[in-house]
C-alpha positions as CSV (number, residue, x, y, z in Angstrom):
1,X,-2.6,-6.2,-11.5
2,X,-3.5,-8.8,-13.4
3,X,-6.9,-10.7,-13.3
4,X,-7.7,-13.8,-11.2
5,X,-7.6,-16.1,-14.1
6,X,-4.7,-14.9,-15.7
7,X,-3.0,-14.9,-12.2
8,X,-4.4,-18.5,-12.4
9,X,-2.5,-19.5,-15.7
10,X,0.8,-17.4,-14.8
11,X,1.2,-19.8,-11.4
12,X,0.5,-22.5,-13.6
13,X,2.9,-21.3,-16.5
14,X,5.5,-21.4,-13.6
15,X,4.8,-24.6,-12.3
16,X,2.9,-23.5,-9.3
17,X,0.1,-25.4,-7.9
18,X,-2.9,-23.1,-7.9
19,X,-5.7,-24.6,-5.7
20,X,-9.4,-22.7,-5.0
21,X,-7.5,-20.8,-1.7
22,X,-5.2,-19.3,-4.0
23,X,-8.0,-18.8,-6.6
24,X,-9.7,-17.0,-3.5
25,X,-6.6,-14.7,-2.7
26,X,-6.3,-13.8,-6.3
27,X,-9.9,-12.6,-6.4
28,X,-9.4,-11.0,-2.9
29,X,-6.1,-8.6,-4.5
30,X,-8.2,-7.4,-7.8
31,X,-8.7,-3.8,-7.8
32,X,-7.1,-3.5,-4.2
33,X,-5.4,-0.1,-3.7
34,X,-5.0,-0.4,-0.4
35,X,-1.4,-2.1,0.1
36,X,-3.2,-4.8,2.7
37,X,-1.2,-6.6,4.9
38,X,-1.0,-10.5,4.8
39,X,-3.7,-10.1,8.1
40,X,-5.9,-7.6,6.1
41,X,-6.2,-10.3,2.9
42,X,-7.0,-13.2,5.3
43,X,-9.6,-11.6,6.5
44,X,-11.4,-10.7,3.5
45,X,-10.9,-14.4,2.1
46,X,-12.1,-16.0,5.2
47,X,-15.7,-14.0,4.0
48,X,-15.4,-16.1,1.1
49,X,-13.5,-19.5,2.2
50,X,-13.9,-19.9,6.0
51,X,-11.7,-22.8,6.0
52,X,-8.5,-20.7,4.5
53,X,-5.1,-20.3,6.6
54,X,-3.5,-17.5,7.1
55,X,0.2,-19.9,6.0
56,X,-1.9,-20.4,2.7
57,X,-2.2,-16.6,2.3
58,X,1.3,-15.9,3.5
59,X,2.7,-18.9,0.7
60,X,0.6,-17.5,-1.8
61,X,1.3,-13.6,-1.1
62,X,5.4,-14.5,-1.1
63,X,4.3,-16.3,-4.7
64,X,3.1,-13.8,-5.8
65,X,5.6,-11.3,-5.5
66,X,8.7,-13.8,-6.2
67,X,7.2,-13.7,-9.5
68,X,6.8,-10.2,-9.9
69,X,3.2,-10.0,-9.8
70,X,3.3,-7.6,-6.1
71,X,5.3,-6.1,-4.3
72,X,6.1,-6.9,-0.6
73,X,6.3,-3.2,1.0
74,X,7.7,-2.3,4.7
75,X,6.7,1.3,5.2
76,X,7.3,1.2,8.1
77,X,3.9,0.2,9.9
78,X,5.2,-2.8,12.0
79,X,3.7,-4.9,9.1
80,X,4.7,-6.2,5.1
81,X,2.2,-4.4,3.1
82,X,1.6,-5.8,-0.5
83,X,1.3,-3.5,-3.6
84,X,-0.9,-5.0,-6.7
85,X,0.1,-2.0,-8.7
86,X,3.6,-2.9,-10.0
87,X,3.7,-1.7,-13.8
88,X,3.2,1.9,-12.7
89,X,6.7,4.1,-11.2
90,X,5.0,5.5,-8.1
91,X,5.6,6.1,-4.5
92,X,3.7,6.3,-1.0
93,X,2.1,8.4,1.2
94,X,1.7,6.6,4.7
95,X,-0.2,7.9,7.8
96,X,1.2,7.7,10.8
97,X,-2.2,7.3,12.8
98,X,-4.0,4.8,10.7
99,X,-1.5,2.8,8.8
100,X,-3.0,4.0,5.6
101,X,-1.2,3.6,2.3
102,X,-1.4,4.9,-1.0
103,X,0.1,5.4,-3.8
104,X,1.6,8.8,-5.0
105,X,2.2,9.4,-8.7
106,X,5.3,12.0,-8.9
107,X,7.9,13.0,-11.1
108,X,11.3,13.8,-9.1
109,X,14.4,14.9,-10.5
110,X,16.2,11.7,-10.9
111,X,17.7,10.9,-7.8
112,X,21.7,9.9,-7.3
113,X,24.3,9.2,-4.8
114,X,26.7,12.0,-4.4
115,X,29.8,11.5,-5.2
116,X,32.9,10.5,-2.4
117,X,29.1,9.0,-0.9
118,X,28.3,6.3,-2.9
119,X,31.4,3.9,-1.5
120,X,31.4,1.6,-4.7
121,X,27.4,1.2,-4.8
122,X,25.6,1.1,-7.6
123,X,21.7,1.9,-7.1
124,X,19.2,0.0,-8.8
125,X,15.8,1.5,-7.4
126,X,14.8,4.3,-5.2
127,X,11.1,4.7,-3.1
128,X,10.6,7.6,-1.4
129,X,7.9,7.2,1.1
130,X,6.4,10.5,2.6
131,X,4.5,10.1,6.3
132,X,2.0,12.1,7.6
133,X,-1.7,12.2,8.7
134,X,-4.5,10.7,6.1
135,X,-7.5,13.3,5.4
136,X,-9.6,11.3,8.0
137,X,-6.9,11.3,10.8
138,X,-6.6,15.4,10.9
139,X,-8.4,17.5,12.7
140,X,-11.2,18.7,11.8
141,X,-11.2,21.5,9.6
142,X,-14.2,23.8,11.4
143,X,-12.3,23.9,14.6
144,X,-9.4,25.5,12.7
145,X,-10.8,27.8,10.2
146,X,-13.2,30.5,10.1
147,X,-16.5,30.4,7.7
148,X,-15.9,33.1,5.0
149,X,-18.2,35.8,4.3
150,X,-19.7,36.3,7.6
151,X,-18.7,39.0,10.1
152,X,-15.9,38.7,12.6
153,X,-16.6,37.5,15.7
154,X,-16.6,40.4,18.7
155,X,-13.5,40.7,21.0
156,X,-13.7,40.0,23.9
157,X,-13.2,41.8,26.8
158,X,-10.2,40.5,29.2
159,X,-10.9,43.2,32.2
């Protein structure tokens, strides 16, 4: 993503007003991996700027990506998440506890429509998002394997 100030010219470059709240926002989104949700960026700003709405942050995040600089995501977690990382082909790993999203760098065979399925369509993108549980939202580990290198545990008698 691009930096805060040059964010700041490319709004002005096309013809946007860009006012300290969106200066705010800007700063909020660099080096954010996190895909946050219009909610999630708010909440950071308000840190910064108490006096920002969450409309201002909604205008400026639907700014943002009408001019290619993010990309509005549904993933599927009742919420737009928004991705700062838009030069890079990638797609997502989301957990199905948390919400978490991230980005997954993979090379795929290239992906087509079969023929007698494609019914006239021609595809311009594909996204493959993969579900699952984050590290932090699976069990624990200990509960599921045994330490190495120590001796088995006794059986148990069931008499």
């Amino acid at each position: 993503m691009r930096t805060p100030d040059e964010l700041t010219e490319r709004f002005r470059a096309a013809g946007r007003k860009v006012t300290a709240q969106r200066q705010c926002i800007f700063r909020v989104l660099q080096g954010d991996e996190t895909h946050p949700s219009a909610e999630d960026v708010h909440a950071r700003a308000v840190a910064d700027m108490e006096t920002i709405s969450l409309k201002t942050v909604y205008q400026t995040l639907h700014d943002l990506a009408e001019l290619g600089e993010i990309a509005a995501l549904d993933v599927g977690t009742g919420r737009t998440r928004f991705d700062p990382n838009v030069e890079d082909p990638h797609h997502h790993l989301v957990c199905e506890r948390c919400g978490r999203v991230r980005d997954l760098v993979a090379d795929f065979p290239e992906l087509t429509v079969p023929k007698g399925a494609d019914l006239g369509f021609r595809v311009g993108s594909a996204e493959i998002v993969f579900r699952g549980l984050c590290p932090e939202c699976q069990p624990t580990r200990a509960r599921r394997v045994r330490p190495t290198g120590g001796p088995r545990p006794a059986p148990t008698s069931s008499r």
